[in-house]
N, C-alpha and C positions, 0 to 999 in steps of 0.2 A: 593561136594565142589570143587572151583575150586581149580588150584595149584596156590600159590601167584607170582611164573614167570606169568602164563597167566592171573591173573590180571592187574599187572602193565602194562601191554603190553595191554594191552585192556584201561586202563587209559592213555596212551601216543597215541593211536589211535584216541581216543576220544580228546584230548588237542591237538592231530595234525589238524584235519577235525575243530573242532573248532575254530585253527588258521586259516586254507582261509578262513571261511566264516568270520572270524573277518576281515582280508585283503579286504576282496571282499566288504562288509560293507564299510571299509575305503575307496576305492573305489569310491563304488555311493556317499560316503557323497562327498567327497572333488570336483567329478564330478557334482553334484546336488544342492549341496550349498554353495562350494567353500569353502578356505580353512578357512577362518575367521569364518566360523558357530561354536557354541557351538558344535553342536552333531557331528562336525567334529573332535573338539579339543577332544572329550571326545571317539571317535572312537580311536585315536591317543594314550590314556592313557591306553585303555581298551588291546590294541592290545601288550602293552609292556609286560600289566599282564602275556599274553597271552604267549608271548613267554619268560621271568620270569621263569614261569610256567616248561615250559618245557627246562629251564636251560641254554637258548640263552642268553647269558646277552650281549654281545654287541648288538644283535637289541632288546633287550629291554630295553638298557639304549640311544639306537638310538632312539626307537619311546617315551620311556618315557621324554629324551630332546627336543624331538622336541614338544608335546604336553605342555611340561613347559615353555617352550620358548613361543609360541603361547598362551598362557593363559597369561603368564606374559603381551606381547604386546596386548593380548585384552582387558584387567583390566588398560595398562596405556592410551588407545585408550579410554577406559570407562571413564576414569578418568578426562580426558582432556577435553572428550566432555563435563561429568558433570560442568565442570570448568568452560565452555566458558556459557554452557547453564546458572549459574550461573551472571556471569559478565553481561552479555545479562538480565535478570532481576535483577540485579542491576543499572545499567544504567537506565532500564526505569522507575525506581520510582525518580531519579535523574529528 
């Protein structure tokens, strides 16, 4: 049986290696489909977990704002278009 020092320590290794590759992820997304993509914004949410997790809370309330911020302006971006895409067949039964 291990000793629970060399677990936790073996669990914070694992939540470290974890964190770059969550980084390296955010990464190619924001690189590959910029930053307005869904699997960008959700990169962004995932990576706060990430560091949360391992007890960073100022970058994880950095990447958690910044992913909320971006969600909110893609939802009122959605929003707007639905709007217009509305008026626009409104208009044409006019």
């Amino acid at each position: 049986m291990l000793d629970p020092l060399i677990s936790v320590l073996i669990e914070i290794i694992i939540a470290l290696q974890a964190t770059i590759y969550q980084q390296k992820a955010l990464d190619i997304n924001e690189r590959e489909l910029g930053l307005d993509h869904p699997d960008t914004m959700k990169s962004y949410g995932d990576l706060a977990v990430f560091y949360y997790r391992l007890q960073h809370t100022e970058l994880a309330l950095k990447y958690g704002f910044f992913f909320s911020l971006k969600e909110i302006v893609s939802l009122f971006i959605l929003q707007e278009t639905l709007y217009c895409v509305n008026c626009e067949t409104q208009l044409a039964f006019l």
